[in-house]
N, C-alpha and C positions, 0 to 999 in steps of 0.2 A: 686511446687517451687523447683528449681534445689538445689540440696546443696552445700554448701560451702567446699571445699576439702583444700582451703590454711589450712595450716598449725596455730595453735591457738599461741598468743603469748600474757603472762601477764605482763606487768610492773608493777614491784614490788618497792614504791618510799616511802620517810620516811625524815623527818628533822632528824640530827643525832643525835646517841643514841637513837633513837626511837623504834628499836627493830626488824628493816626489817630481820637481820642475823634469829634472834632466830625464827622469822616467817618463815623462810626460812626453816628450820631445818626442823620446822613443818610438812611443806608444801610437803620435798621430802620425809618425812616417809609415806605418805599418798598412799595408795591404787592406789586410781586414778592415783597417778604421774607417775606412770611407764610409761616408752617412750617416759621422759618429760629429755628436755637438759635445763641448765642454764647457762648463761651470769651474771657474778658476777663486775663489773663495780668500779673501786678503786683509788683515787685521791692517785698520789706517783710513786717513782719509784719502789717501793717494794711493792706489795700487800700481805696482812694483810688476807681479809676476807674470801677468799676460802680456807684459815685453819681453819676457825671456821667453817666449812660448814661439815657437819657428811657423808653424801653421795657423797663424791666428784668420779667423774668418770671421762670415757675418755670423757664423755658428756658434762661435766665441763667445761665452756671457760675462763680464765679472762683475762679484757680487764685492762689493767693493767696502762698505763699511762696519768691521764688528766681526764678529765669530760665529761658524756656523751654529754652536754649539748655547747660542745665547740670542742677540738681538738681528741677528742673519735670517734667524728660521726662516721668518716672512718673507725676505726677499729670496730664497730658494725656492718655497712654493710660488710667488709670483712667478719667478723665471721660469721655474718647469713648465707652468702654465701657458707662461709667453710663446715658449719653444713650439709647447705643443699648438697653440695658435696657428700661428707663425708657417706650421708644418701645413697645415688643414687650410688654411690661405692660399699656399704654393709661394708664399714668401722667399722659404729657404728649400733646398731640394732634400734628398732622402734625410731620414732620422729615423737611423738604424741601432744605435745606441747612443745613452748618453754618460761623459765621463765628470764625474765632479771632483775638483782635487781642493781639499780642506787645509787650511792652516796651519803649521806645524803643532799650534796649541790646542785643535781642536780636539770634545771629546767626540767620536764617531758615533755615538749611542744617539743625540738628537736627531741628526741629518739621518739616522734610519728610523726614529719614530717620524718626523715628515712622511716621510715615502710610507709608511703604514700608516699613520690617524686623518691623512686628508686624503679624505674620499675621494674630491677630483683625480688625484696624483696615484692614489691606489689604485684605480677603475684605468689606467695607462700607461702608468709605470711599475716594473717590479724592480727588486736590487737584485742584479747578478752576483754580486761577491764584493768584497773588501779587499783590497789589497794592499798591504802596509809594507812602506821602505826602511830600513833598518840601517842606518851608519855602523857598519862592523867597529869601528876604531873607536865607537862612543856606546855601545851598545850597556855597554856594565853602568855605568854613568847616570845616563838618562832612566833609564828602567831605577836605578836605586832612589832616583832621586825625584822623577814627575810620574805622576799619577798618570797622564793625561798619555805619556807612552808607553804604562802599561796597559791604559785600554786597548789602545790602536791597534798592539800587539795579540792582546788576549782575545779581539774581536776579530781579528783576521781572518779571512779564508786561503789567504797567501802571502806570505813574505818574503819580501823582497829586498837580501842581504847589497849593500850598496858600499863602496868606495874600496871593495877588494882588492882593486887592481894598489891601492895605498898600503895595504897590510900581507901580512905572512900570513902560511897557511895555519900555524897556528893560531892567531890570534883571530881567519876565521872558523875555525873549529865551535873555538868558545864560543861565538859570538852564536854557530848551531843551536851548540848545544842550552845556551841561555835562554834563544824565542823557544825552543824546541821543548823546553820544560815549562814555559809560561804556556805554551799552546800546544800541547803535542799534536789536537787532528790536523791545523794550520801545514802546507805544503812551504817548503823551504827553498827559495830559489837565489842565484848568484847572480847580478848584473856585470857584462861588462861595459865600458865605457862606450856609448854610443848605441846600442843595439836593445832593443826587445827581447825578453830570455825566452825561447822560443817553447810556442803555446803556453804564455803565460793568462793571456785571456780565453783559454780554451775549456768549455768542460767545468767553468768555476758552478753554474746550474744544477741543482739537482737530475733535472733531465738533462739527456743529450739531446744535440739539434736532431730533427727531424723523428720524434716521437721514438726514438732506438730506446734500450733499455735504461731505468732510471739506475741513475752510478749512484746507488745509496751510500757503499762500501766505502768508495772515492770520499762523498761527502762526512761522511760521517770520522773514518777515518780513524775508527773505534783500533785497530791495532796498533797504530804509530801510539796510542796511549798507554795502552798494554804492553809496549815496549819501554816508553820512558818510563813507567811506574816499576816495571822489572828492572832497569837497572838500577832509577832508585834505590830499589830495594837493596840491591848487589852491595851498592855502596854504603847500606848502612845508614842511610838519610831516614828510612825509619822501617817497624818490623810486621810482618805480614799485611793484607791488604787494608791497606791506609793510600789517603792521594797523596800526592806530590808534592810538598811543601817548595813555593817557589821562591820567595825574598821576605821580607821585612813587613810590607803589605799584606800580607797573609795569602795572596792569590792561588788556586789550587784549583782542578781538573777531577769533576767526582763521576763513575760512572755506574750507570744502576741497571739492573736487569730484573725482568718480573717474569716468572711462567706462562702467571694466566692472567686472561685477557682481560681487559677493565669494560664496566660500564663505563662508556664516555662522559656520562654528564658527572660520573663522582672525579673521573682523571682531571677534570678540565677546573671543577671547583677546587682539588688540590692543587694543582698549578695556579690559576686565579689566585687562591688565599698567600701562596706562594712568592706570588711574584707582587701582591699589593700590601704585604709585611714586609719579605726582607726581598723586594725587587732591584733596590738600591749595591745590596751585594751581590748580585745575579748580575754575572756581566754576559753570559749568551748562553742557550738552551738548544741542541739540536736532539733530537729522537726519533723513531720509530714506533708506534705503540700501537699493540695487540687489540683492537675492538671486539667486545661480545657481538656476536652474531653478524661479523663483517670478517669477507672472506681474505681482504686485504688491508696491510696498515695505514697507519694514517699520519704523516708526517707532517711533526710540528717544528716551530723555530719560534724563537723568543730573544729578547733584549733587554733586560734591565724589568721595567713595567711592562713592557709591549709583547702581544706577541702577533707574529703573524697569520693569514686567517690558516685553519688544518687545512690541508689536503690530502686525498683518498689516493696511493698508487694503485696503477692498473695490477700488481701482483708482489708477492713477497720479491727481494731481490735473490735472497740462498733460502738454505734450508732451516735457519735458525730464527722460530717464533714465536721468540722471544722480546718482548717490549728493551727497547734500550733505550737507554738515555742521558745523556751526556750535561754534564752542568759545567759550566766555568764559573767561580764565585772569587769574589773577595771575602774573606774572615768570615766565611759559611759552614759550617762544622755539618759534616756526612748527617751526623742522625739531625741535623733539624730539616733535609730534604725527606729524610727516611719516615720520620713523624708525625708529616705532612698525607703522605700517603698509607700510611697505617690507618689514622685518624677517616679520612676521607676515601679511602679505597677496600680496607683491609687488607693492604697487600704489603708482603716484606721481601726487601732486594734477595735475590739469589746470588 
C-alpha cells in the first residue's frame, strides 16, 4: 500500500465556550505536536483567541475576519497555501501537521469541502479527523437549540466531553449518552483540566502509520451503532429495526448492508443522484463497498454534497463481504437512501 505523504490536518470544532482554546493549549504542549502549524479561525474584526493560545509561533496563522463556514473559505485556502509555501522556502521548519480550530458558530461541513474541491490543498493536504469539544453542563441546551452544534457533533470522528471536572458523574453520563446517540461511531473521550486525553490524536486515519493494517473496524465503528440502536430498542424509542430517532431536528444514524457486489459506475451514480438531491440532509457518509471483479473494497467518505475521492484497500479488513454503509442524515427517511440504490443498483439492504 503506497503511503500517504499529504500533509495531516485536524479540525478542531466546538459550540462556544466549549473549551476548543483550553484543548488547544493541551494539544500544542504535546510531544507529538512538534512540526504541527495552527489555523486559529475568529468571528470580528479584532481577534481575541491567538492570545489565549500559550505556543503561539511564526506557525500561528489567524484567519481573522468572518466564519470559516462563509466569507473565511478564502482566507483558509490562502493560508494553507501560504504554510505550504512558506514550508518549500525553509521559511518555517517541519510541517508535520496542521491544526485548524473553527469558531464556536462554525458549520464544519465547508472547511472540509475546502480541503476536498481545491485541487491545490487536495494534491497536499488530507483531513485526519474531526474532533468536537462538548460542555457536559450545556450539552442538552446547545444541541436542542443550534443547528450549528449538531453538526459539529454528528460530524465528529471524536468527542471530546469538557468541563467534567465542573459536573457529577451523572450529569456526565447524560451528557454520554446524548453525543453517543447523535453519533454513535464517534469515540467518546473525557478532558481533564490541563492535559491531552491520552492518544487522542492517535489512529483518527483510516490507515495506521507506517502502512500496518487499515483499522476499518475502528473507523467505521459499525458496532458502537449496533449498540445504541439495541438499547434504543430496549427502551421502547421505537420497534424493530428502525434508526435512532435523536431530538427535535430529525438527526438519525442509518446503516445498510448489500450482499453482492456493485458495478461501480451504477454505486457511484446512486450516491451522485444522492447527495446532489437531498445532500443538504446528508450530514457524513462513511462505507466499505463490494466491487464487481475487485478483489478488495473500496472506501468512500462523504459530506453533505462532497465526497471524498474512493480509495481501493490493500485487503478486506475480516471476514464479512459485505458492502456497508453508514449514513448520518437530518430528516432522511431509510427508504429514500434504500430507493436510491434499488433504482440505480438493483440492490435491497440486507
Amino acid at each position: 500500500m503506497a503511503t500517504d505523504k499529504r500533509i495531516p490536518v485536524v479540525l478542531l470544532t466546538g459550540f462556544l465556550g466549549s473549551g476548543k482554546t483550553t484543548l488547544l493549549n493541551s494539544i500544542l504542549r504535546a510531544p507529538e505536536m512538534a512540526g504541527a502549524a495552527v489555523l486559529i479561525n475568529e468571528v470580528g474584526a479584532v481577534g481575541l483567541d491567538h492570545l489565549l493560545v500559550e505556543q503561539v509561533s511564526e506557525d500561528i496563522t489567524l484567519l481573522e475576519s468572518g466564519c470559516l463556514c462563509c466569507m473565511v473559505r478564502g482566507d483558509l485556502s490562502r493560508s494553507l497555501r501560504d504554510l505550504f509555501m512558506r514550508r518549500l522556502r525553509r521559511e518555517i521548519g517541519a510541517l508535520d501537521r496542521v491544526v485548524i480550530e473553527t469558531t464556536g458558530l462554525a458549520d464544519p461541513a465547508p472547511v472540509i469541502h475546502t480541503l476536498l474541491k481545491d485541487f491545490f490543498l487536495a494534491e497536499r493536504f488530507r483531513l485526519e479527523g474531526v474532533v468536537t469539544t462538548v460542555d457536559v453542563r450545556h450539552v442538552h441546551w446547545q444541541l436542542g437549540q443550534h443547528n450549528e452544534a449538531v453538526k459539529q457533533v454528528a460530524m465528529a470522528d471524536r468527542i471530546v466531553l469538557t468541563k467534567c471536572d465542573l459536573a457529577d458523574s451523572l450529569m456526565i453520563a447524560e451528557a454520554e449518552e446524548r453525543v453517543a446517540t447523535l453519533n454513535p461511531a464517534a469515540e467518546v473521550w473525557q478532558a481533564e483540566p490541563g492535559k491531552l486525553p491520552p492518544g487522542l490524536l492517535e489512529g483518527m486515519s483510516l490507515y495506521a502509520p507506517e502502512g500496518k493494517t487499515p483499522d476499518v473496524t475502528h473507523w467505521l465503528n459499525e458496532a458502537a451503532i449496533r449498540e445504541q440502536q439495541r438499547l434504543a430498542a430496549r427502551q421502547g424509542v421505537f420497534g424493530g429495526p428502525a434508526p435512532v430517532p435523536l431530538h427535535a431536528a430529525g438527526i438519525a444514524t442509518h446503516v445498510l448492508h448489500f450482499e453482492q457486489p456493485f458495478a461501480w459506475g451504477d454505486f457511484a451514480r446512486a450516491l451522485d443522484t444522492l447527495q446532489s438531491v437531498v445532500g443538504d440532509r446528508i450530514l457524513r457518509i462513511k462505507g466499505l463497498v463490494a466491487v464487481q471483479g475487485e478483489a478488495a473494497p473500496r472506501m468512500i467518505h462523504a459530506v453533505q454534497h462532497e465526497r471524498y475521492p474512493d480509495t481501493t484497500l490493500p485487503a478486506w479488513p475480516d471476514e464479512d463481504r459485505r458492502s456497508r454503509i453508514i449514513f448520518i442524515v437530518n430528516d432522511l427517511p431509510l427508504s429514500v437512501l434504500e430507493k436510491a440504490f434499488s433504482a440505480f443498483c438493483s440492490a435491497t439492504p440486507c
